[in-house]
N, C-alpha and C positions, 0 to 999 in steps of 0.2 A: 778354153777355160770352161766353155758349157758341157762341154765333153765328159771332163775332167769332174763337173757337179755330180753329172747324170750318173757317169759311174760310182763316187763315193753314195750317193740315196739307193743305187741298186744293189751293193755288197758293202754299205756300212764303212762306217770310218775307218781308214787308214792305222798298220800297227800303232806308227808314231803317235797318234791321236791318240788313240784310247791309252796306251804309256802316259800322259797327260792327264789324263781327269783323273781326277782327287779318288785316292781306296781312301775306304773303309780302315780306321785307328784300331789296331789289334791292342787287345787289352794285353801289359807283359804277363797278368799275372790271373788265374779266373778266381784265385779267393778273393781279389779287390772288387768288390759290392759297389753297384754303382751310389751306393750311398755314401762311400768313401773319395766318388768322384764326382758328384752332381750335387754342388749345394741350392735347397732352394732361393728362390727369389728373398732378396733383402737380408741372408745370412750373413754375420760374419766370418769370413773363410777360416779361420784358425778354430775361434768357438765351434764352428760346426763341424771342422774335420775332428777333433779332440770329443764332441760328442760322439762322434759317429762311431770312432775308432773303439771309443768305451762299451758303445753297443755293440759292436763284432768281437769285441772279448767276451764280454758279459753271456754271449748267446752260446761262446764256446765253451763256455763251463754249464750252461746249465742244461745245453745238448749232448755235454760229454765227450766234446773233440777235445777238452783240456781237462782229466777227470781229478777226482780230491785227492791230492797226495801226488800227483804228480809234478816234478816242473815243469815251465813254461818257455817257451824263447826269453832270448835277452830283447829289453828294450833296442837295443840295435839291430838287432836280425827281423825284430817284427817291423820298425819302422821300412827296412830296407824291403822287405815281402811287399807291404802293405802300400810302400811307395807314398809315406808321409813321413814329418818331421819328427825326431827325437823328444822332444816335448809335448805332442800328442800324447806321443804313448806312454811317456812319464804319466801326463794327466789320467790317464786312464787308470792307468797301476795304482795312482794315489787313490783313485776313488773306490776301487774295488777292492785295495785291501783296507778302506774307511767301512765298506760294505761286509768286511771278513770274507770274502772270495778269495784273496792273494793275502800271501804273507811270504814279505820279504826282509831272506834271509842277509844278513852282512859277509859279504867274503861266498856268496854259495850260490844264490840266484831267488829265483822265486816260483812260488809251488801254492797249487790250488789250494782250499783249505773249504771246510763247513764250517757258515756262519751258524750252525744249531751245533757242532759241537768243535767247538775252538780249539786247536793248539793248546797244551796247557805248558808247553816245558818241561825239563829243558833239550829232552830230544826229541824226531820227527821222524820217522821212516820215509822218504823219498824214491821214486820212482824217475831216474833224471832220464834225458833225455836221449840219454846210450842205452836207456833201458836196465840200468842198472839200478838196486837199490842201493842207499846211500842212509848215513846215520847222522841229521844237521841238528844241530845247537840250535833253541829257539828262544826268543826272551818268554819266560814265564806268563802266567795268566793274569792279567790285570797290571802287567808293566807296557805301558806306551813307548810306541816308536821313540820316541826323543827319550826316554828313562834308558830304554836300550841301548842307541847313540852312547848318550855320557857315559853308560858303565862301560863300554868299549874305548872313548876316547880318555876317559881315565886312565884306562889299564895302559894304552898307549904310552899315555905323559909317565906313568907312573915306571914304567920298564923300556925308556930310554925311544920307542919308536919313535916319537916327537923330543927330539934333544932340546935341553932347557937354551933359549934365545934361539932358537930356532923357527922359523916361520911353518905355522901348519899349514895343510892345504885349504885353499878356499872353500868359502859356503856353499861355492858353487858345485866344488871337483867332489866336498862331502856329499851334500845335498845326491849328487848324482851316485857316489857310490854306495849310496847307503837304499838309493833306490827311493828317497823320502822327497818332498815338497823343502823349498829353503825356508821359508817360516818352519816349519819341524828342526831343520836344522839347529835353526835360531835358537828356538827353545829348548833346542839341546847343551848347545851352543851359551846360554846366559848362565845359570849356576855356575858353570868350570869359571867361567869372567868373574865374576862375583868371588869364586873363593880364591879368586888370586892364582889359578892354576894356568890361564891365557889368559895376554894382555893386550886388546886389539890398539892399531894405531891407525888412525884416519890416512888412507890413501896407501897403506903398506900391508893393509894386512893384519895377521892374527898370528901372535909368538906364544909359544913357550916360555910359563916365565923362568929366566934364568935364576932365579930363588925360589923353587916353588915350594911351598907348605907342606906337611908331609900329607900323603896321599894313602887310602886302602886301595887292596886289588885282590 
């Protein structure tokens, strides 16, 4: 056995051994900033990845790796990159186009934008991400996200997409497709309840009313 020390101290440990001790964690991805995976002392892990996240967008618009007028990934392909939850990147999106950086389309995706010269409607030259230019429908200048929403799910109720006694999809599945916050939804969401055009039921959900009032489109 002393034998056996004397030799491992004069040519170093055995393959098996060093097979053993701990490598070094390869990062999958090198755009994940260790700010995406180091929260400081005392953070809340979600608050902090959600902020973080918001700063590695925000830097890529005003560095020009996301430039005006182009689209963007989808919240799922960045969460999946970035190697965070789907809700991060929601929060993100919400702030930046609260910020006028993003502006997201319904049915199309989302695309940079200048907060000094807005979007005005109702179209957008786009530059997606096949590189192709593209011609998107955008809501007008001084209609909010939620003013937008309603006149969409109007036209829905209105031309059969939503069958009357039909259940629409949830605040949640909208909220997500529309790319918005479910408070926005909400507030898209209240006026159509109010004129009788959805009729939510506690525990079931949100219908079409099977009588609805007549409706513009």
């Amino acid at each position: 056995m002393a034998q056996l020390a004397d030799t491992k101290r004069a040519h170093g440990a055995t393959w098996s051994e060093r097979s053993l001790r701990p490598q070094a964690t390869r990062r999958k991805n090198p755009s994940q900033e260790d700010a995406l995976t180091t929260p400081g002392p005392g953070a809340q892990p979600q608050t902090t990845e959600r902020a973080r996240v918001e700063s590695l967008l925000r830097d890529r618009i005003t560095t020009g790796t996301y430039q005006t007028g182009a689209q963007i990934p989808s919240m799922e392909a960045l969460a999946s990159e970035l190697g965070v939850g789907k809700d991060s990147v929601q929060f993100a999106f919400n702030r930046l186009s609260d910020a006028g950086l993003l502006l997201l389309v319904e049915g199309r995706g989302t695309v940079v934008t200048d907060p000094q010269a807005p979007p005005t409607g109702p179209e957008l030259h786009v530059t997606t991400l096949a590189g192709t230019t593209e011609t998107w429908t955008v809501p007008g200048r001084g209609i909010t996200n939620a003013d937008h929403i309603r006149t969409v799910l109007t036209r829905r109720l209105a031309r059969g997409t939503y069958p009357p006694g039909e259940r629409v999809p949830s605040t949640r599945s909208l909220a997500e497709e529309f790319r918005v916050s479910q408070i926005t939804l909400r507030n898209a969401l209240k006026p159509l309840i109010e004129a009788g055009l959805l009729i939510p039921f506690q525990g079931r959900g949100t219908f079409a009313n099977s009588r609805p009032p007549s409706v513009k489109h």
